[in-house]
ROKEDREN-245404 format. One record per residue (C-alpha): residue in one letter; x, y, z. Coordinates in steps of 0.1 Angstrom, whole numbers, plus 5000, padded with zeros to 4 digits. Layout:
BEGIN
aXYZ
...
***
This chain:
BEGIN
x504056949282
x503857319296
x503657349332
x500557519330
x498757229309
x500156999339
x498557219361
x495357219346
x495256839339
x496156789374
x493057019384
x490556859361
x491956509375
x490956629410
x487356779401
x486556459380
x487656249411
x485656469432
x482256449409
x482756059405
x483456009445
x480256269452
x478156059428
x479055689439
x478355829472
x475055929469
x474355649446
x475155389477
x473155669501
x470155649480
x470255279470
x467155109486
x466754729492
x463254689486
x460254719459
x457254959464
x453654849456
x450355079462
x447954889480
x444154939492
x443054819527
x440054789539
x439955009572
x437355049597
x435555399581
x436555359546
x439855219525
x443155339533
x445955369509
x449155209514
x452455129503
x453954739512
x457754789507
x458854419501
x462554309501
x464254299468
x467054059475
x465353759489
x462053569485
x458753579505
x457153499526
x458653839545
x458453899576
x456254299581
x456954619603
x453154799601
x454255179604
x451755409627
x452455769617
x453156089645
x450556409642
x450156569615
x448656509578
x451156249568
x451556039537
x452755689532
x455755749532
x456556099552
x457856249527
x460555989519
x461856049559
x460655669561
x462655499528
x465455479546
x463755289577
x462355059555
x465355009537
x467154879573
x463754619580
x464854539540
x467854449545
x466254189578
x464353999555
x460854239568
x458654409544
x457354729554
x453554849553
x452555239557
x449255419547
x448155799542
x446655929565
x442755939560
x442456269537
x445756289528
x446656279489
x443656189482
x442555919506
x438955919521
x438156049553
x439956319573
x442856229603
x441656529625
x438156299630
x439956069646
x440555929685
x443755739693
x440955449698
x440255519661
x443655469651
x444055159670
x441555019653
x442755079614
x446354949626
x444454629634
x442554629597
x445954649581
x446854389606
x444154129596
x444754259556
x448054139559
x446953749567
x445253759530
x448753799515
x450653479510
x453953709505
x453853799541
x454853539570
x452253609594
x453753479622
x456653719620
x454454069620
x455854389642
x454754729643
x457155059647
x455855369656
x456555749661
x455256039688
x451856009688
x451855639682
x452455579716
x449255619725
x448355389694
x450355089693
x449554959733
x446454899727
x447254709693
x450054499709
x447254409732
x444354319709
x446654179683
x447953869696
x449953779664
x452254109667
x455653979676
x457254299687
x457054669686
x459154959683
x458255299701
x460055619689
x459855899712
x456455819724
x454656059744
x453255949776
x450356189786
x448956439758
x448756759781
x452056719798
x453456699762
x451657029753
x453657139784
x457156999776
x456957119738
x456257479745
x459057499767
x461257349749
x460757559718
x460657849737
x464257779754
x465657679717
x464058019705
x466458209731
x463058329748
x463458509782
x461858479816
x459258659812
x457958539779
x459258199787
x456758249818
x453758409796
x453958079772
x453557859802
x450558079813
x448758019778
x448857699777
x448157649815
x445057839806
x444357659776
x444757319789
x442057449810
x439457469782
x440357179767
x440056969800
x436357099803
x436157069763
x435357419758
x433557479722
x435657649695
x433657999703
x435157979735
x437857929728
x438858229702
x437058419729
x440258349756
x442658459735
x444958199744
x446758129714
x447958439698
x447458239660
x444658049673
x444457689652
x441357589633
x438157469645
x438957129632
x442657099651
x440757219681
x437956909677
x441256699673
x443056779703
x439856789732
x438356449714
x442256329720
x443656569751
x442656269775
x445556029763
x447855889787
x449455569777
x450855459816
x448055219826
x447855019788
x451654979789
x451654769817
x449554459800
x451454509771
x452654149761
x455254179729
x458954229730
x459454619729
x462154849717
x462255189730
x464555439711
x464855759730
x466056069713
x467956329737
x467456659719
x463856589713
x461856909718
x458256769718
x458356499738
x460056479771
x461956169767
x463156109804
x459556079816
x458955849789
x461755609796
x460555589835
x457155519824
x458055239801
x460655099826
x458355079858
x454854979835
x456554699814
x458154389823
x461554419822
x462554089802
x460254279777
x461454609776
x464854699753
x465755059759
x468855259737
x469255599737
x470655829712
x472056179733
x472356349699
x469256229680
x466056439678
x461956359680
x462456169645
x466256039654
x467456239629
x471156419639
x470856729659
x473156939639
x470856899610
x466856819624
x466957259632
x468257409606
x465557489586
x465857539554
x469557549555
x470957419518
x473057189535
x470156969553
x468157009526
x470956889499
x471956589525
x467856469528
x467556459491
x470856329478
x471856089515
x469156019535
x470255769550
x472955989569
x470056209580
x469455999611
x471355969642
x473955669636
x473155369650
x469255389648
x468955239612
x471354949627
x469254939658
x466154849636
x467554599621
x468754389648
x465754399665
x463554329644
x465553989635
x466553929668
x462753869674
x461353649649
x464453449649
***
């Protein structure tokens, strides 16, 4: 055989290893534990539609993580961001339950009508939904949740004596101060200067101002505030909700808690919320871990910002799985069986 035919074997060798290592890989990134079912619940204004994510390597009765979604018009499953989360409760023996928000891919009703309160309250209709399933051990129920859920899930844990646990991403502590943190955050990442990092403070000093007195919409186009000013039906959202501080209702807060803290997050301001939690609940109660690279989701800093970038894109489609911080998945896990052992 020629040298060049050796050459070229050798080369072809290499790029079928290559394809067949690239494709086993994503095959084990993408290779869920569990079973997806669409599901109606009756909620408080009207059904909501889920998904209940049972495990697909054991038998029921499972134990169930209820998901409460961040801002935002969010589906069931957040775009797939959540698969991989309920892949790691999966692998614990927990099914998963998760909804669309109310006007969202065609569920009734519309998110930006609602309060926190509101929320609360269809968390606890999924919650009581759940004890007409014989699949689901009711007596081993948690609830994990994102952002804005940390105004949501205290007052569950609280109304909901069967909740066993709960897990608190990033939550934000009080809804203004948030506003706050966020827009100087993106504004450092943005490379802003002085000047206009001091002109975005002024804006939102000014608007947290109107929406403190709950200034009308007309008003509120009329400051000139916001230089794209949001819709009439985000502004209704935010004064109905501006008012949210979660210190007080995490002090009778009664249920084992996991708090996973993300240091690169940009929209919530992480430090405050780990001294809230630590001085408001009890300490035998409280688990804290943080992750120094992971963002607001706990997804890995060196791929949450960039964009559009083919590489972040190619990795959330093909692994998603690696897209988060490593160790979080893991984290999930343990807790979760660690409580309902």
């Amino acid at each position: 055989m020629s040298r060049r035919k050796k050459l070229t074997l050798v080369a072809l060798g290499t790029v079928v290893a290559l394809v067949l290592g690239v494709t086993v890989w994503v095959l084990v990134a993408k290779d869920y534990a569990f079973h997806e079912e669409r599901v109606t619940i009756p909620g408080p204004r009207g059904e909501l539609h889920g998904v209940l994510a049972t495990p697909a390597n054991e038998e029921g009765p499972y134990g169930l993580v209820v998901f409460v979604h961040d801002d935002g018009p969010v589906d069931a499953d957040d775009g797939d961001h959540l698969k991989p989360l309920w892949d790691a409760f999966a692998e614990a023996g927990f099914a998963s339950l998760s909804w669309d928000k109310p006007g969202v891919e065609g569920a009734p009703g519309d998110w930006l009508d609602q309060s926190m309160h509101d929320r609360a309250t269809e968390v606890d209709s999924a919650i009581a939904w759940v004890h007409t399933r014989d699949d689901i051990d009711q007596t081993r129920v948690g609830a994990w949740g994102l952002g804005q859920a940390g105004w949501v899930l205290p007052e569950v844990a609280r109304a909901r004596p069967d909740l066993r646990f709960m897990i608190a991403v990033d939550p934000a502590i009080n809804w203004l101060r948030q506003d706050e943190f966020a827009a100087r955050a993106e504004a450092v990442a943005d490379g802003d200067s002085p000047g206009e990092l001091a002109a975005t403070v002024d804006r939102r000093t000014k608007r947290a101002a109107l929406i403190r007195r709950k200034a009308d919409y007309t008003e509120y186009l009329a400051s000139h505030v916001d230089v794209d000013p949001m819709a009439a039906d985000r502004w209704a959202f935010i004064t109905r909700n501006a008012g949210s501080d979660s210190t007080a209702s995490l002090t009778s807060v009664p249920i084992p808690t996991l708090l996973l803290l993300g240091g690169r997050d940009r929209s919530v301001d992480v430090a405050e919320t780990e001294r809230v939690y630590r001085d408001r609940i009890e300490p035998d109660l409280l688990t804290v871990k943080d992750f120094p690279e992971g963002t607001h989701r706990l997804t890995r800093n060196d791929i949450e910002y960039r964009g559009n970038d083919i590489r972040t894109v190619g990795r959330s489609i093909l692994a998603p799985k690696s897209v988060y911080v490593p160790g979080y998945l893991d984290a999930l896990r343990v807790f979760a069986k660690r409580q309902t052992e």
